[in-house]
LUMTITI-187754 format. One record per residue (C-alpha): residue in one letter; x, y, z. Coordinates in nm, 4 decimals. Layout:
N
   zavex         px         py         pz
       a          X          Y          Z
...
//
This chain:
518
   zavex         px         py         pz
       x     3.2622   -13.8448    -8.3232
       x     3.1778   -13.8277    -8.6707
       x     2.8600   -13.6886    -8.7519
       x     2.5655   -13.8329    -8.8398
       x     2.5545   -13.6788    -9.2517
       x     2.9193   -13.8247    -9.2894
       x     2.8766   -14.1716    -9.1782
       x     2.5405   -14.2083    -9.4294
       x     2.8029   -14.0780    -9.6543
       x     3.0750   -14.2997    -9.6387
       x     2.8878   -14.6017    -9.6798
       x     2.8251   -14.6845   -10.0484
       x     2.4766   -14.7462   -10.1966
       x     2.5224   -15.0449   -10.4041
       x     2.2981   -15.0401   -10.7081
       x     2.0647   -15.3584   -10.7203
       x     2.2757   -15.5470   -11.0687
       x     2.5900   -15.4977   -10.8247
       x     2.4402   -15.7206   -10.6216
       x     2.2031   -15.9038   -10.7244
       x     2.3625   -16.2648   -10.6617
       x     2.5265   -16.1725   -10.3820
       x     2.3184   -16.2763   -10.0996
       x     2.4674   -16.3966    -9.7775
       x     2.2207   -16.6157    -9.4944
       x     2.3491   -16.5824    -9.1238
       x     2.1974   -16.8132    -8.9314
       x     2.2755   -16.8427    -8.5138
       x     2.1794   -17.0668    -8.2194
       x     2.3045   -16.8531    -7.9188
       x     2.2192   -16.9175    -7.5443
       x     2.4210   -16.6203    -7.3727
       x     2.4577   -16.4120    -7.6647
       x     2.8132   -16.4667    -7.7708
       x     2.7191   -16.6629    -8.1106
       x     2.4148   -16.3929    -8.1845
       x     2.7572   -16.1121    -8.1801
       x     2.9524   -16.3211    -8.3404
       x     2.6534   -16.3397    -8.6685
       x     2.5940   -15.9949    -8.6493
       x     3.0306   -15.8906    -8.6750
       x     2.9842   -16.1177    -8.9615
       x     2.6896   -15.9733    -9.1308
       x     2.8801   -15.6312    -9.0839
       x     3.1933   -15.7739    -9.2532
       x     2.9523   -15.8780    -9.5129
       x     2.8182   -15.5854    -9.5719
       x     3.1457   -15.4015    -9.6172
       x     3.2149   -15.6619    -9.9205
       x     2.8851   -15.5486   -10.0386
       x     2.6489   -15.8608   -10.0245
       x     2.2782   -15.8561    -9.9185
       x     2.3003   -16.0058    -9.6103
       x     2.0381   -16.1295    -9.3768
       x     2.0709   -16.2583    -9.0090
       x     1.8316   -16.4300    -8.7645
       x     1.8065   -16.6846    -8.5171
       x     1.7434   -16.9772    -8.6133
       x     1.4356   -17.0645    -8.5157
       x     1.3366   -16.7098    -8.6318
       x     1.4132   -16.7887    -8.9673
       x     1.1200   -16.9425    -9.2078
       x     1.2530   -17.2799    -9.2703
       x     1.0584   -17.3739    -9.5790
       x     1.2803   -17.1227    -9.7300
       x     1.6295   -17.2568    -9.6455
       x     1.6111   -17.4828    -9.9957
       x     1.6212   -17.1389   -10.1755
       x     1.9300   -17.0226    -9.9849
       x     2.2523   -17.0296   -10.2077
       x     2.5119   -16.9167    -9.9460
       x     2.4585   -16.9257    -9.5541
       x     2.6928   -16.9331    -9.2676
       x     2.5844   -17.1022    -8.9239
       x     2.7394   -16.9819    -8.5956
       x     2.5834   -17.2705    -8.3343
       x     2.6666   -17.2277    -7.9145
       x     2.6779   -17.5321    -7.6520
       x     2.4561   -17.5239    -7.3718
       x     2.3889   -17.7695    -7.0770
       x     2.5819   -18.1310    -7.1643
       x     2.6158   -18.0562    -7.5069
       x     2.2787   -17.9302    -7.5904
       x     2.1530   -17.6988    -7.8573
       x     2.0755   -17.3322    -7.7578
       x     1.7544   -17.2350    -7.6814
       x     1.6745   -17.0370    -8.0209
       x     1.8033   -17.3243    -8.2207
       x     1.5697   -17.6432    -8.1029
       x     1.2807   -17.6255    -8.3474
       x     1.5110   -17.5288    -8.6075
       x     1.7696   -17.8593    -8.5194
       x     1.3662   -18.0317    -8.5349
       x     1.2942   -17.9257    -8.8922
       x     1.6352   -18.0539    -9.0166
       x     1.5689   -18.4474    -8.8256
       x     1.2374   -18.4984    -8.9980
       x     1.3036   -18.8231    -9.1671
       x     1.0674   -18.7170    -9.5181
       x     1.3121   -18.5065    -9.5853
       x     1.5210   -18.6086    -9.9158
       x     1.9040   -18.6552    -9.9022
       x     1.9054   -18.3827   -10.1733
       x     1.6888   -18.1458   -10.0686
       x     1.9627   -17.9131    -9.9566
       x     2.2265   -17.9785   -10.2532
       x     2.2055   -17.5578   -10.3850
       x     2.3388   -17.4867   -10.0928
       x     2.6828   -17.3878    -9.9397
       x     2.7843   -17.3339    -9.5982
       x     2.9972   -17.3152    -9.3452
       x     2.9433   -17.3372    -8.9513
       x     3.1294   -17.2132    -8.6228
       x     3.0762   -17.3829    -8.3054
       x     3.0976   -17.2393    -7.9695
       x     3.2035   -17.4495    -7.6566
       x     3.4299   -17.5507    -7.4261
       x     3.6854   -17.8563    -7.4246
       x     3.6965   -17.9155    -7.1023
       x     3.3605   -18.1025    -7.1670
       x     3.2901   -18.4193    -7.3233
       x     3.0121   -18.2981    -7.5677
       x     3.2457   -18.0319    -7.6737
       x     3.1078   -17.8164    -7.9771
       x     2.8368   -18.1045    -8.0355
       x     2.5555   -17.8721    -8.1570
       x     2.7756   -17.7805    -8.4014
       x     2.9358   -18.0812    -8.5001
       x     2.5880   -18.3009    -8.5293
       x     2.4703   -17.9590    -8.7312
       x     2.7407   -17.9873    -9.0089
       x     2.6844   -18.3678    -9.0553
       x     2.3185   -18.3326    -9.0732
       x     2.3776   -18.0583    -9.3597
       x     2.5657   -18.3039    -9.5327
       x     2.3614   -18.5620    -9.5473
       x     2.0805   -18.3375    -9.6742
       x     2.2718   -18.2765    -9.9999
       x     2.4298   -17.9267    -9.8902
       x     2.8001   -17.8337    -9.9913
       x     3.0303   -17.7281    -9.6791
       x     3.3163   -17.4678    -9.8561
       x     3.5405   -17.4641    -9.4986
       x     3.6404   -17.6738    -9.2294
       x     3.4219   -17.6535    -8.9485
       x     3.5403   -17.3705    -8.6993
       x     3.5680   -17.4852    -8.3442
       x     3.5483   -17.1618    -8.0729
       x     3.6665   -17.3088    -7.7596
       x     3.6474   -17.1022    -7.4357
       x     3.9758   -17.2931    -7.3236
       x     4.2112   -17.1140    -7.5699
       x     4.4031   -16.8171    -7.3919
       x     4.2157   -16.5675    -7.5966
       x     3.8606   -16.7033    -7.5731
       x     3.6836   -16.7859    -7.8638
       x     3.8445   -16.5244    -8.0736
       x     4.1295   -16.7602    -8.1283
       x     3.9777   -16.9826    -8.3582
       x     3.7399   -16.7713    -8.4682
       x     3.9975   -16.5279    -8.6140
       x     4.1315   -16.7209    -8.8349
       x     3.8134   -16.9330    -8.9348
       x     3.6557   -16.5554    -9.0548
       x     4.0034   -16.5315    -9.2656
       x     3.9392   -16.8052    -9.4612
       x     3.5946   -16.7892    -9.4790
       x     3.6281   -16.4615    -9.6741
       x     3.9082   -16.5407    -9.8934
       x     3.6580   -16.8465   -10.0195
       x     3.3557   -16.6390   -10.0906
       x     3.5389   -16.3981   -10.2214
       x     3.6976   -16.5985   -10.4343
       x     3.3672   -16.7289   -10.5683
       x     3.1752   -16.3950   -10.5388
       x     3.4061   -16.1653   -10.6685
       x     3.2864   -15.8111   -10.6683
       x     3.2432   -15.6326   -10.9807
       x     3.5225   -15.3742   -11.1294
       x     3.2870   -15.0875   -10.9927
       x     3.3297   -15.2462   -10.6118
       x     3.6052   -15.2465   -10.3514
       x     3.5579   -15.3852   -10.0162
       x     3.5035   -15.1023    -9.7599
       x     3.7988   -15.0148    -9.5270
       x     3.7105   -15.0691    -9.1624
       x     3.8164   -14.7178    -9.1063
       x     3.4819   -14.6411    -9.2620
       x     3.1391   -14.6236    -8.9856
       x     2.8458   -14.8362    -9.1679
       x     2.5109   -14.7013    -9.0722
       x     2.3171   -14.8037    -8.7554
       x     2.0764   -15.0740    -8.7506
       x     1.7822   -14.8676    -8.6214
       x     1.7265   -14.4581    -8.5816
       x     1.5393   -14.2749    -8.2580
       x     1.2388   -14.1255    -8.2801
       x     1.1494   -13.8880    -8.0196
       x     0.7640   -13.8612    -7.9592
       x     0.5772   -13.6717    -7.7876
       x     0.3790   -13.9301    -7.5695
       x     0.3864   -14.0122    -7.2131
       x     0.5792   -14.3176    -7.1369
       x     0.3746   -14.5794    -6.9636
       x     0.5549   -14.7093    -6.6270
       x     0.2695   -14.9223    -6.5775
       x     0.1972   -15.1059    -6.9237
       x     0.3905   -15.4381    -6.9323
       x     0.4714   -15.6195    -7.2525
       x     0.6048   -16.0109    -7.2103
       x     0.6876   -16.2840    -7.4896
       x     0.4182   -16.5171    -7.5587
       x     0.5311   -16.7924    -7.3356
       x     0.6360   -16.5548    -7.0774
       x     0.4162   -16.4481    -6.7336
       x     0.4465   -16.2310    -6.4107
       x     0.5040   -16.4069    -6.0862
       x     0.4598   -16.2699    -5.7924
       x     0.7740   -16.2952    -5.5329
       x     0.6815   -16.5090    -5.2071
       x     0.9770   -16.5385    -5.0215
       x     1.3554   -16.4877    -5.0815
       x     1.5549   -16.6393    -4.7674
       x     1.9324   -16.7183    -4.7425
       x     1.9828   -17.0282    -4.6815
       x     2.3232   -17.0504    -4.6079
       x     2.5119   -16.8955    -4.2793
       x     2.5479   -16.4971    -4.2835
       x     2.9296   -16.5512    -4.2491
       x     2.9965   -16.7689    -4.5052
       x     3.1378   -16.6554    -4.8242
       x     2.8683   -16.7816    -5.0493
       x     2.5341   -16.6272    -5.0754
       x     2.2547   -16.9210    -5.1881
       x     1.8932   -16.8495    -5.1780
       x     1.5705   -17.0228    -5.1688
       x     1.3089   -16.8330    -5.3576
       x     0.9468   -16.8984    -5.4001
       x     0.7235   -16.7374    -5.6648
       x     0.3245   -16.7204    -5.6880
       x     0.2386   -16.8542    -6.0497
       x    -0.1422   -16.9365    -5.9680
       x    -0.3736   -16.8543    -6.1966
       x    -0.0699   -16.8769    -6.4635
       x    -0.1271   -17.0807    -6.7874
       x     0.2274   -17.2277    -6.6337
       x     0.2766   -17.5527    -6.6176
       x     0.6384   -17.7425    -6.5316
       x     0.8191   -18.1024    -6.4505
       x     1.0825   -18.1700    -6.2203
       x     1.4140   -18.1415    -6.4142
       x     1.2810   -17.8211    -6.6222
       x     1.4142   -17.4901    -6.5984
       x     1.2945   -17.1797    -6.5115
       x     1.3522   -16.8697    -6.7385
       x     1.3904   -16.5288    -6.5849
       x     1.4282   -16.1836    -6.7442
       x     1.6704   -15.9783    -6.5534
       x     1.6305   -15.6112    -6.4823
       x     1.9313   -15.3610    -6.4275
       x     1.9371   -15.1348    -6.0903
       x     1.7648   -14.8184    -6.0748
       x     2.0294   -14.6509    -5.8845
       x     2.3251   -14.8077    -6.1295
       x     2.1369   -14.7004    -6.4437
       x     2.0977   -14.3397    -6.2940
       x     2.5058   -14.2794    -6.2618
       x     2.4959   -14.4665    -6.6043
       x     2.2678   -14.2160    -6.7848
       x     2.4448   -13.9177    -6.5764
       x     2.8020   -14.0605    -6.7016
       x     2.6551   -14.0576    -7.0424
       x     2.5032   -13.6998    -7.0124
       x     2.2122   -13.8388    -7.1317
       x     1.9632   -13.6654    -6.8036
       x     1.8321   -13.3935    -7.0159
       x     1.6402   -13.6536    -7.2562
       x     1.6326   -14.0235    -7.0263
       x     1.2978   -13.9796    -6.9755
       x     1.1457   -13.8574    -7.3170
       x     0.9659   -14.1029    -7.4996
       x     1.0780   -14.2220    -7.8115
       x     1.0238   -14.5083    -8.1169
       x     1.2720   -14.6999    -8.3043
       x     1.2454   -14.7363    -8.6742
       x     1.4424   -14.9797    -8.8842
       x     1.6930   -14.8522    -9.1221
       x     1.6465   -15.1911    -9.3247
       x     1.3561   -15.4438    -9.3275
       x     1.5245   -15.7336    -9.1824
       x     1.6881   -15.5562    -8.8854
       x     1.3556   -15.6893    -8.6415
       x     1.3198   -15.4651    -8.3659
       x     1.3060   -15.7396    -8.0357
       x     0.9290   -15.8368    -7.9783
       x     0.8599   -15.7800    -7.6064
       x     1.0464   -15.4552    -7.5771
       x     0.7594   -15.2213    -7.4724
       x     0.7323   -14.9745    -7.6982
       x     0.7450   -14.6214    -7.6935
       x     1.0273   -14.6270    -7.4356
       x     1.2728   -14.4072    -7.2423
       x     1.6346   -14.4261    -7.2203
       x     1.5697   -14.4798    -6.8475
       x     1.3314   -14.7769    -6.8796
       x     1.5772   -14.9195    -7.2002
       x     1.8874   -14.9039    -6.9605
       x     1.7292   -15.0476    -6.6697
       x     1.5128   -15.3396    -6.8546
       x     1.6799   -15.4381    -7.2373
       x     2.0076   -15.3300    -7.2296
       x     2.3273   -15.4921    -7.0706
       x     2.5125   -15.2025    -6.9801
       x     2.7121   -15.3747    -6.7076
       x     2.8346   -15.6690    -6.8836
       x     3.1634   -15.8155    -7.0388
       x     3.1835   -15.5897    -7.3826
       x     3.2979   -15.8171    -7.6530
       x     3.5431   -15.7063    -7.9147
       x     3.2478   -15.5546    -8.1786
       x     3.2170   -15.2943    -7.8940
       x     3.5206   -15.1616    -7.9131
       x     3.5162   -15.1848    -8.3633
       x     3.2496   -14.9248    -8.2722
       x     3.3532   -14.6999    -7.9985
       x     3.7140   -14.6164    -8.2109
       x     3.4546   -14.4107    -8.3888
       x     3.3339   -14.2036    -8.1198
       x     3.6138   -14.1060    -7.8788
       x     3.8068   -13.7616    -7.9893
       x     4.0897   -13.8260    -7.7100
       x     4.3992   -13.8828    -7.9329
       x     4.5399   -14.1528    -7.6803
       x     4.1880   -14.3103    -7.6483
       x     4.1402   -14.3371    -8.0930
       x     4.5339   -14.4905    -8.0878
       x     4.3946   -14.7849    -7.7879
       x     4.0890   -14.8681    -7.9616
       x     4.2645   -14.8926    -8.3243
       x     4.5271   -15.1007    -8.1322
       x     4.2657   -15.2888    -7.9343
       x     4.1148   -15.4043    -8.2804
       x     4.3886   -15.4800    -8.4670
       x     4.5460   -15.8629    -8.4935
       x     4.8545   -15.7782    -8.2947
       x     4.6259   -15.5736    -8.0158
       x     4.4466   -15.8581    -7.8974
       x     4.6572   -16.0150    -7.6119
       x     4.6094   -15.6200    -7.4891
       x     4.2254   -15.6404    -7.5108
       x     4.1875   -16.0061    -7.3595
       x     4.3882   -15.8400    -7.0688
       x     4.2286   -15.5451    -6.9953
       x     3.8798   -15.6603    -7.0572
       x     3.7987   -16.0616    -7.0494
       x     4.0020   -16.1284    -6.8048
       x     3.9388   -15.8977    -6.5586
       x     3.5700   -15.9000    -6.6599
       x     3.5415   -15.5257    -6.7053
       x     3.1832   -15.4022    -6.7465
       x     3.0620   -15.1432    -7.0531
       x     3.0010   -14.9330    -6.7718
       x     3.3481   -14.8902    -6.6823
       x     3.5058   -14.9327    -7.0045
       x     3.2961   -14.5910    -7.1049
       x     3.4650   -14.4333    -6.7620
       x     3.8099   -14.5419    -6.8900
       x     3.6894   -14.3779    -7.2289
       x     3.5455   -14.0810    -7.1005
       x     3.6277   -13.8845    -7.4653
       x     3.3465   -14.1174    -7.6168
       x     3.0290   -13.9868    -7.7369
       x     2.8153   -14.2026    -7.8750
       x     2.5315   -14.1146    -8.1039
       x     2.1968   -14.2338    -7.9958
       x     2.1065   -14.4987    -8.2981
       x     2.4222   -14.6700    -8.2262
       x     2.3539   -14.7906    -7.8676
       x     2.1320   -15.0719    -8.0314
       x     2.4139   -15.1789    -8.2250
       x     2.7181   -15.1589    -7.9257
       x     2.5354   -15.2778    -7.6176
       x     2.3680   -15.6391    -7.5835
       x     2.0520   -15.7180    -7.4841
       x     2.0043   -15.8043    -7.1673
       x     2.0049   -16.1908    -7.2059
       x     1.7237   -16.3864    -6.9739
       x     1.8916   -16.6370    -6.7371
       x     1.8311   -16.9994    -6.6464
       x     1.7757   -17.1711    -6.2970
       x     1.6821   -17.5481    -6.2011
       x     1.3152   -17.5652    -6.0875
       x     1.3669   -17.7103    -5.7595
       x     0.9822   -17.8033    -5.6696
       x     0.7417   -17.9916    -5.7411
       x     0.3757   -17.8436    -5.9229
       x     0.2285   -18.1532    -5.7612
       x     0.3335   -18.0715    -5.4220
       x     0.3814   -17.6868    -5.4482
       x     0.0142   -17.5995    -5.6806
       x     0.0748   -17.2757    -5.8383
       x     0.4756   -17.2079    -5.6597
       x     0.7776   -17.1939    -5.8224
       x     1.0758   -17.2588    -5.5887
       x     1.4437   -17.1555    -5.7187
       x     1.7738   -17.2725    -5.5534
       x     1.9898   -16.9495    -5.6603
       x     2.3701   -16.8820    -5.5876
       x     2.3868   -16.5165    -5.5857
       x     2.7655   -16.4042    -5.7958
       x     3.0130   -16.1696    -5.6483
       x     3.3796   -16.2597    -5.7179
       x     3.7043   -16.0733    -5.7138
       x     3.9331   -16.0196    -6.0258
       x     4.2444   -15.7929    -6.0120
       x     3.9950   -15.4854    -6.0462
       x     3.9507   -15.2847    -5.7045
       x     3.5522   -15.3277    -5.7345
       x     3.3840   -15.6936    -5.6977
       x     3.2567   -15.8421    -6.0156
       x     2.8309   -15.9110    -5.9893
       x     2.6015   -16.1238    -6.1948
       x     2.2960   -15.8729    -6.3336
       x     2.0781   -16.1603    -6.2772
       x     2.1276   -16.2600    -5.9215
       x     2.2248   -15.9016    -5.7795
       x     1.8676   -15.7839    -5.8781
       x     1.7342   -16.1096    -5.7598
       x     1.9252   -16.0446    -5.4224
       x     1.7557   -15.7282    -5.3291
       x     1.3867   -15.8074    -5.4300
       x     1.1029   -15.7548    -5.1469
       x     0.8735   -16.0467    -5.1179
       x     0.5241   -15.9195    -5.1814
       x     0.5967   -15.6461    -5.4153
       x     0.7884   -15.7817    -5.7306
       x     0.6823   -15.9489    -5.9751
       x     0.9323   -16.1517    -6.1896
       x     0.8986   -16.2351    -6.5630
       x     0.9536   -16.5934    -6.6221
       x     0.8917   -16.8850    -6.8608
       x     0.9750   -17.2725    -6.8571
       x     1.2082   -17.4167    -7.0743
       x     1.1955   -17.8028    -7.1161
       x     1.4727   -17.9968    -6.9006
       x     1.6631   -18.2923    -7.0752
       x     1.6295   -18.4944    -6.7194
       x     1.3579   -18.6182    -6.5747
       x     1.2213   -18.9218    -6.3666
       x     1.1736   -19.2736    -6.4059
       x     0.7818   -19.3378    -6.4902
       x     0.7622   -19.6258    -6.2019
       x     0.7924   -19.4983    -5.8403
       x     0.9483   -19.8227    -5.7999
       x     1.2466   -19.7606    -6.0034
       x     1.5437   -19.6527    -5.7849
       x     1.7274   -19.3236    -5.7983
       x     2.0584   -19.2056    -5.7658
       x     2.0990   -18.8291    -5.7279
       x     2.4047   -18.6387    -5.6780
       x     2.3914   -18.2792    -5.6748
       x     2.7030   -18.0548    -5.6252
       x     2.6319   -17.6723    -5.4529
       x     2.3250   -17.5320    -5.6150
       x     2.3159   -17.8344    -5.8269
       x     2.0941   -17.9971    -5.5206
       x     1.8196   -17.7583    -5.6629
       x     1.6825   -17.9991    -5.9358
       x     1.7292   -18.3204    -5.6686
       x     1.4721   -18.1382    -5.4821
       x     1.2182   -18.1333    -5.7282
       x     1.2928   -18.4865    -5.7826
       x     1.2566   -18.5826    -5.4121
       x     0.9187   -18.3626    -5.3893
       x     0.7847   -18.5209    -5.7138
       x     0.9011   -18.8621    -5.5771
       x     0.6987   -18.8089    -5.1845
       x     0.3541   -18.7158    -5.3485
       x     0.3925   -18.9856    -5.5712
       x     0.4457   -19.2267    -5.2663
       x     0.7557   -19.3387    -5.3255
       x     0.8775   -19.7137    -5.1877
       x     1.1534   -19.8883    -5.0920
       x     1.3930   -20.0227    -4.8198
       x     1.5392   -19.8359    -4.5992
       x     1.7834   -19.6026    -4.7310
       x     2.0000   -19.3000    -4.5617
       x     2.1985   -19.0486    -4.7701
       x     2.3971   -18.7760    -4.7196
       x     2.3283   -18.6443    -5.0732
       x     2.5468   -18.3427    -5.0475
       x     2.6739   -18.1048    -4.8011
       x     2.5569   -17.7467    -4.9532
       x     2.8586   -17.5373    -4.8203
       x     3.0697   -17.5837    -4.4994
       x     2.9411   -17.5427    -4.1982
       x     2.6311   -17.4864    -4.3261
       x     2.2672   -17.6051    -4.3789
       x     2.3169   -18.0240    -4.4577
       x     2.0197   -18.2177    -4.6977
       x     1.9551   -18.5572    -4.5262
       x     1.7002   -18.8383    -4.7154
       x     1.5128   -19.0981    -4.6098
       x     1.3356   -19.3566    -4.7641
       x     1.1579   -19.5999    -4.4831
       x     0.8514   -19.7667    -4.5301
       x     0.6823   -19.6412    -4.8358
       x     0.7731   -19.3041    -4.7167
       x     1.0388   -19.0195    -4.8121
       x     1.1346   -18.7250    -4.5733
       x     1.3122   -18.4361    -4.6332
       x     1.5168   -18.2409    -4.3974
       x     1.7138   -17.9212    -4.4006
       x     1.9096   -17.9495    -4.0941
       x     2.0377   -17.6552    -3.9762
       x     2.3835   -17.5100    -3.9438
       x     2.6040   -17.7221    -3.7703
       x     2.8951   -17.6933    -3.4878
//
């Protein structure tokens, strides 16, 4: 591990005439958190070619600004059918308004990256609708568009690879550094984003912090709803919103912030010999003003409470995790697998051992038991804990203040000996009706129902896809639906298992969940 006076060392301080015009916009739209690592490996790389970088989220990011911005780079995920990310919609908004001129945007140079997956029609469209709207707003596009497909045999990483190659021999080409400048090795650490501040304050359990749009429901019931033997584990959960400023369609999506388990995060911390301190309060502080310390994170924390609510200890690492952990192992085998794991020729090893397989942090720290990472740079190696969608599958009209979710609960084998889990739906899994409260918020859905109750309806819903054709169906009974006399089948859940039957007769719509057959 180096320590702490050597890395501030090894970074150069850049006086401000070195840099003065060298200022570098990321801008991402990221749903799962894949495009957010991707801006922030770039803003590192940017930073070792000494520019004055900035990254945000999109619709983070003061728009009014964006005519003053000479050089910006957008990395833009898929979501849905083809949709924009969630952090990218008002942002996408700004850029339609039809007042704005077709020149407004004509200092600017960019370049964009698209994340996706082309196995699906709309493949990469946030990105490709992104690049022509840019265009046609004046703005000056210095690379072919970059198009991350989750198809290729090495993820995203093989286009992206080669789309950062060029990207950098381009600005560098028209930013050359000065005579006094070299572009730092990536054998040298750059500093963390943020430092830890230990205080001595008593940590809170109690206090909860949420995002604006973001409230506590109470859990009502969380039932299995398919048969105990079958291999799939669905559930039907309920949640008391009443009282909640809340308010939902059918076809819109619930939000939910995931926690980590208590017991998991305890080996965690005891792995990382971190027990002595996991439960001393502490503060983060910035090392630069535009590293933005996440808004609902409750501050002052413990490593315990960080680990079990903000962090994502037990997912996927992607490859910046292992750039940064070469620094911190002392093993001699260990330093020669990370340097090979993060060169070109190393990465058919790394897909191996870790995408495929879905490895977790957790483990890969196990397999790298020599590491020993400082403090500060947790917040730069471990994700946050990203919040996860579900299908509302009621009705507010006929449910008043209830939120019911239709929730497939993730547990797969891979060639590793231990079962892979979602975070999301393993907590969800073991919650106790009555004393949990979840935190959720409602994203808009892009489907939604005819205005007439007259109009007829088609619905198929695969699996847990049935979820949102519920909330349909609900909306569609209190609304009186009519209509001749109709029978469906809509879908049969799983095997064996609970069947939906409809039926429409005389100005009336029933619903039944029929259970398990043979």
């Amino acid at each position: 591990m180096l320590a702490k006076e050597s890395v501030e060392k090894s970074f150069t301080h850049n006086t401000s005439s070195d840099i003065s015009n060298r200022h570098l916009l990321i801008l991402y739209g990221s749903q799962t958190g894949c495009a957010q690592d991707i801006a922030e490996r770039i803003y590192r790389q940017a930073r070792r070619r000494h520019f004055k970088a900035r990254v945000y989220p999109m619709d983070d990011y003061e728009r009014a600004n964006l005519i003053n911005e000479r050089l910006v780079i957008f990395i833009c995920s898929t979501t849905g059918q083809g949709d924009e990310p969630s952090n990218m919609r008002k942002f996408w908004k700004y850029l339609l308004r039809k007042n704005l001129p077709n020149d407004i945007l004509n200092q600017m140079k960019f370049a964009v990256f698209g994340l996706g997956d082309s196995s699906y029609v709309r493949y990469n469209w946030p990105a490709k609708k992104l690049l022509k709207r840019l265009l046609q707003l004046g703005a000056q596009n210095i690379l072919p568009r970059g198009d991350g497909d989750d198809q290729h045999y090495l993820g995203i990483d093989g286009a992206l690879d080669p789309w950062l190659k060029n990207l950098w021999e381009i600005i560098m080409e028209q930013y050359p550094l000065t005579p006094n400048l070299e572009v730092l090795s990536d054998d040298i650490l750059l500093p963390a984003r943020f430092r830890v501040e230990f205080i001595d304050q008593k940590f809170d359990e109690n206090k909860k912090k949420t995002n604006d749009d973001e409230v506590y429901a109470r859990l009502v019931k969380n039932e299995r709803v398919t048969a105990h033997d079958h291999f799939q584990d669905v559930r039907h959960i309920e949640l008391d919103i009443d009282g909640a400023e809340l308010k939902y369609a059918p076809g819109d999506v619930a939000v939910i912030r995931p926690k980590n388990l208590s017991e998991e995060v305890n080996e965690f911390i005891k792995m990382m010999n971190l027990s002595d301190i996991a439960d001393d309060a502490f503060i983060l502080i910035p090392n630069d003003e535009d590293h933005k310390i996440p808004p609902h994170w409750n501050f002052p924390l413990t490593l315990r409470k960080l680990f079990e609510d903000y962090l994502d200890i037990f997912s996927t690492p992607r490859r910046s995790f292992f750039e940064f952990l070469k620094f911190f192992v002392t093993n001699e085998d260990h330093i020669e697998k990370l340097k090979e794991f993060c060169s070109a020729e190393g990465q058919d090893d790394l897909y191996a051992y870790n995408q495929r397989v879905r490895r977790t942090i957790d483990e890969v720290l196990q397999d790298f038991s020599s590491a020993n990472i400082p403090l500060e740079y947790i917040f730069d190696m471990f994700p946050e804990i990203q919040p996860r969608q579900f299908s509302i599958s009621s009705s507010l009209k006929a449910h008043p203040g209830q939120i019911h979710l239709t929730v497939a609960i993730v547990k797969y084998k891979t060639k590793l000996q231990k079962p892979r889990e979602g975070v999301c739906t393993k907590w969800l899994s073991g919650l106790v009706p009555d004393e949990c409260f979840i935190p959720i918020s409602i994203s808009r859905g892009t489907m939604g129902l005819p205005a007439s109750t007259s109009t007829p309806i088609i619905l198929i819903g695969p699996g847990t896809g049935v979820s949102v054709m519920r909330a349909f169906l609900e909306e569609r009974i209190y609304e009186g639906a009519t209509g001749m006399f109709l029978k469906y089948i809509l879908f049969e859940v799983l095997k064996t298992i609970k069947i939906i039957i409809l039926i429409i007769y005389s100005r009336k719509l029933f619903v039944f969940w029929m259970q398990k057959s043979g």
